[in-house]
C-alpha positions, 0 to 999 in steps of 0.5 A, spaced: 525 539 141 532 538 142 531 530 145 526 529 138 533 530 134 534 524 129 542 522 129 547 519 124 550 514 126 557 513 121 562 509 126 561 503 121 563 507 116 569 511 119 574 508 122 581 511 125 584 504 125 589 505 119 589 498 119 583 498 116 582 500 109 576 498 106 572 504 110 573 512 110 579 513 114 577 519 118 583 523 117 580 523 110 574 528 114 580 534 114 582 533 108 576 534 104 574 540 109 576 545 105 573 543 099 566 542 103 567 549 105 567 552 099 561 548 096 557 551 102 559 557 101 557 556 093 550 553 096 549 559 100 550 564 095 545 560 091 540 560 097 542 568 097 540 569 090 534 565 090 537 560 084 534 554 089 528 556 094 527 548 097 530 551 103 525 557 104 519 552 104 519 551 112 517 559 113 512 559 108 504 562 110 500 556 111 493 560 112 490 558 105 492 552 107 488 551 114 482 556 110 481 550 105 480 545 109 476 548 114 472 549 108 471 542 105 471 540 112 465 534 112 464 535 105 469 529 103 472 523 106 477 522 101 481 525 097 485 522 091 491 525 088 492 525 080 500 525 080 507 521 079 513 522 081 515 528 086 507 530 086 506 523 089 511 520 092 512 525 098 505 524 098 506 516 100 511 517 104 508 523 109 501 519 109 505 513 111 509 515 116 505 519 120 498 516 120 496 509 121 499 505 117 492 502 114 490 509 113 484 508 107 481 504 112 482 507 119 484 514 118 481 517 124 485 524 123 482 527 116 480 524 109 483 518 107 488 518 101 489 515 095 495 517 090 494 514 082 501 515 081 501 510 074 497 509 068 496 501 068 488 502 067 486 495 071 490 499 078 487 505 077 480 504 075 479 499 081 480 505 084 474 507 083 470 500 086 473 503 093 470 510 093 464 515 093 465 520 087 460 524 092 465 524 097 472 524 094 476 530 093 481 529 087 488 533 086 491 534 080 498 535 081 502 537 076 507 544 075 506 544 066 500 540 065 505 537 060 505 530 064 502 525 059 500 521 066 497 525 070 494 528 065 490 522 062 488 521 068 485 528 069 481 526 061 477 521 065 476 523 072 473 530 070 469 527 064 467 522 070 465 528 075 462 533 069 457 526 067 455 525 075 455 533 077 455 538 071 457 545 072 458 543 079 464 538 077 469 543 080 467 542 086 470 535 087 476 538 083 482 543 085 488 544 081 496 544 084 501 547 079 504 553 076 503 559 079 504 564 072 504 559 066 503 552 063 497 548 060 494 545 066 493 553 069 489 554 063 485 549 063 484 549 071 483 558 069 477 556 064 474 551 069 474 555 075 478 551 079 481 552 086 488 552 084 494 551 089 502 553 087 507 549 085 513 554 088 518 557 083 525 554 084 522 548 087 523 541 082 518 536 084 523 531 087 525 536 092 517 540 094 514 535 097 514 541 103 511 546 098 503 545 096 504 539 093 505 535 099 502 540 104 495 540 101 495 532 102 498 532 108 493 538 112 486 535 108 488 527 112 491 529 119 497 531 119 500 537 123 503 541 118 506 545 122 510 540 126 512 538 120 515 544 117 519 546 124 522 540 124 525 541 117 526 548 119 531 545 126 534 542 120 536 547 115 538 551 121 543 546 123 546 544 117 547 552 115 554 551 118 561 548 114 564 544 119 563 536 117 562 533 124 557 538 125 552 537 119 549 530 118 548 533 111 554 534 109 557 529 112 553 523 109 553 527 102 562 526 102 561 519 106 557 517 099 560 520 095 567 518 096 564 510 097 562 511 090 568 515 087 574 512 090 571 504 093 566 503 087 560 503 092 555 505 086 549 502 089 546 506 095 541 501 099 536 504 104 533 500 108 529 503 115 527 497 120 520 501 121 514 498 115 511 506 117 518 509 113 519 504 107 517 509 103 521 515 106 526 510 101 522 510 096 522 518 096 529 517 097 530 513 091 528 518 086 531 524 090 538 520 090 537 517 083 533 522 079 538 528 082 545 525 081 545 520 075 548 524 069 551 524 064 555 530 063 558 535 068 557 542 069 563 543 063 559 539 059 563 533 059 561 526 060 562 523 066 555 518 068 556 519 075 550 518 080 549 511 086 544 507 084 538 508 089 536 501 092 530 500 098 528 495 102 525 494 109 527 491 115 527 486 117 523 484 112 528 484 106 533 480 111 530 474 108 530 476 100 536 481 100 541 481 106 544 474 103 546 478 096 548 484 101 554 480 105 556 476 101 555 477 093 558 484 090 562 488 095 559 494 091 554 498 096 553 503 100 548 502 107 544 506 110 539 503 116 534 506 119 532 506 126 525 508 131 527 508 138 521 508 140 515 506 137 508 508 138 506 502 140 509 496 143 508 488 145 511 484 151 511 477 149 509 472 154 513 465 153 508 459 156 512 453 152 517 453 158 524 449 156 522 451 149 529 453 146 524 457 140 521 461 145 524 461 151 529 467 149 523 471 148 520 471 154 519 478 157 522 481 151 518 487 146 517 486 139 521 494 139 527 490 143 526 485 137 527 489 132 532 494 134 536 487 135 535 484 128 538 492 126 543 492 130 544 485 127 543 486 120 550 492 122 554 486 124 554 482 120 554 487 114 559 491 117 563 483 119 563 482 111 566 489 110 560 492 108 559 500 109 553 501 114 550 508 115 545 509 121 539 514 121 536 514 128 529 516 129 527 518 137 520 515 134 517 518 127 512 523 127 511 529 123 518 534 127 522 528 125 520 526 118 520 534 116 527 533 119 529 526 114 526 531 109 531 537 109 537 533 111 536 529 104 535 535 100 541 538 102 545 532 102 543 532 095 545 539 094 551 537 097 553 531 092 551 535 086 557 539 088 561 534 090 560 530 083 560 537 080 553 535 077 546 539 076 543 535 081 536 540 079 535 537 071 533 530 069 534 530 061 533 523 062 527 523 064 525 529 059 528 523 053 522 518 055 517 524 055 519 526 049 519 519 046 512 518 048 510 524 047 512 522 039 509 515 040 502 517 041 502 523 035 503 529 039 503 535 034 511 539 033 513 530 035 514 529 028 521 529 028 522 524 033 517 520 031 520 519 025 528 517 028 524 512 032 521 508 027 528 509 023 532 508 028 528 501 031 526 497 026 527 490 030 528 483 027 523 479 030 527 473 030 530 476 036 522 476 039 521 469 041 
């Protein structure tokens, strides 16, 4: 599907002029190719060796899959998922990308979708008000089964379904996590609940392609298959070295040299289409989460890593875009760009003379929000700003598997790039293990001891 290519656009980000110092010179492209060679064949290697497996994930078997929503197909009209982070976030992303955009009320595709991905128990029992538990589905989403949220969550919805339906409470339960080991296997093994696979080699920021997202995806309407081939088009066009040839690559060095050698430390997504806001909230965890570290791969400490920023427009011209043209001249733009929308709107104009209203007659909205992007460029690009353009033909399953893919490798890249392990997050396992201590977890006696130590606080300081 060659015309269903999504594109990126770096000429506001490059520049050849060699008067113009505040952008990437594209000199720079041939000078860094080597390194870049040598880093994909390393990424190569570790595809070869099976070291990280996301890449292998738009070739897997879909049969179990499509049998499971044959089999509770008209039994439930909602499905809820139990997670937070990777086993929610690409959840979002997909439902809102790809189904009509108040899909809880008007999915006509496949169930309805709601994903708990907090612990504030005012949200999360609302929930509760808005469904029938005899026609929900709950997914409780997790590798170990060592996630304090989702597992809180998982106490109070099977003592909620055991009082309503007894010993057929596994019916409205089904289990997505490790395959071979981890408390959540248990206790899914001594329930008896389906059970689905949270791959090997596969973090959750990154397996948005795997069960943890396709499950959801498949049971509300979403084509799967499409899905899939377009991270597979992807993968295959990013299997070559050349810069100018994979957008991966090429937008992980445009990042990376923003922010090591510019000081654009702060990476701002903002795609002009509400249906893909959170594609950035998923991109700000992957960006985030993979390549904020403290130390390199030899141990010293660096504290590298862009801080990820979302924002939609043209919505968040009129709260960010002030800040982003003239306060601190430290970020980094990526726009997104729909061509073509699935709908449109022609505007007739009856208040003739009217300068507010004149210049739209016979205009669409699509014109209209394709002119605030492209003005939103020139005046970030004007203020010297660096801007990146991703373009989407029109959103649907093809392209957003392709978006997927390429960031994941763009990923892999940047993890190269600033010599980090872009697959670990000892910061996130640093608050667990604080929380884990602070709620009286056995073999967390240790540590709860060096907090009470370590943060005994003056109360003159709270006010």
């Amino acid at each position: 599907m060659p015309n269903q290519q999504i594109r990126l656009d770096v000429n506001l980000a490059i520049t050849s002029d060699p008067e113009i110092n505040h952008l990437m010179h594209v000199s720079l492209l041939d000078e860094y190719q080597k390194q870049i060679s040598v880093y994909h064949s390393e990424i190569e290697a570790e595809k070869k060796a099976r070291k990280i497996r996301f890449q292998e994930l738009p070739l897997q078997d879909l049969s179990k899959l499509k049998a499971f929503k044959k089999e509770v197909e008209g039994k439930f009209d909602t499905l809820v998922v139990l997670g937070i982070g990777g086993s929610a976030l690409g959840n979002i992303a997909l439902a809102s990308a790809l189904l009509h955009s108040y899909q809880q009320i008007a999915n006509k595709k496949g169930m309805r979708l709601f994903v708990t991905d907090n612990v504030d128990p005012d949200w999360f029992l609302d929930l509760f008000d808005v469904i029938n538990p005899d026609k929900t589905l709950f997914n409780v989403i997790s590798k170990s089964g060592g996630t304090a949220e989702t597992m809180s969550q998982f106490l109070y919805v099977w003592e909620l379904l055991v009082a309503k339906y007894g010993d057929k409470a596994k019916d409205h339960m089904v289990a997505t996590t490790d395959e071979k080991s981890g408390y959540l296997l248990d206790i899914a093994n001594e329930l008896g609940l389906r059970k689905f696979v949270v791959p090997e080699g596969v973090g959750g920021r990154f397996s948005v392609l795997s069960d943890v997202g396709l499950l959801s995806s498949i049971l509300i309407g979403i084509d799967v298959d499409e899905l899939l081939a377009g991270a597979a088009a992807m993968e295959k066009r990013c299997q070559t070295d050349e810069l100018l040839k994979n957008p991966a690559y090429l937008n992980a060095l445009i990042h990376y040299f923003y922010d090591v050698q510019l000081g654009k430390s702060i990476s701002v997504m903002m795609p002009y289409s509400s249906t893909l806001k959170y594609l950035a909230d998923w991109y700000a965890q992957l960006w985030g989460e993979s390549l904020g570290k403290r130390y390199d791969l030899k141990g010293r400490e660096v504290f590298v890593g862009q801080t990820p920023v979302k924002a939609v427009g043209p919505t968040d011209q009129h709260s960010q875009v002030q800040l982003y043209c003239e306060g601190p001249n430290d970020k980094i733009f990526t726009l997104v760009e729909v061509e073509k929308n699935h709908r449109d709107i022609s505007f007739k104009n009856p208040f003739k003379g009217n300068e507010g209203t004149d210049y739209l007659d016979k205009r669409s909205m699509n014109e209209l929000i394709r002119a605030e992007l492209k003005g939103t460029s020139i005046a970030l690009a004007d203020a010297e700003r660096p801007v990146v353009n991703v373009i989407f033909p029109e959103v649907n399953a093809f392209t957003v598997g392709q978006f997927i893919m390429m960031y994941e490798l763009q990923t892999a890249m940047a993890g190269k790039l600033y010599q980090i392990n872009p697959y670990d997050q000892p910061g996130v396992e640093a608050g667990k293990k604080a929380t884990f201590a602070l709620m009286g977890r056995p073999g967390f006696e240790g540590e709860k001891k060096r907090i009470e130590t370590s943060y005994t606080f003056d109360y003159r300081f709270i006010i």
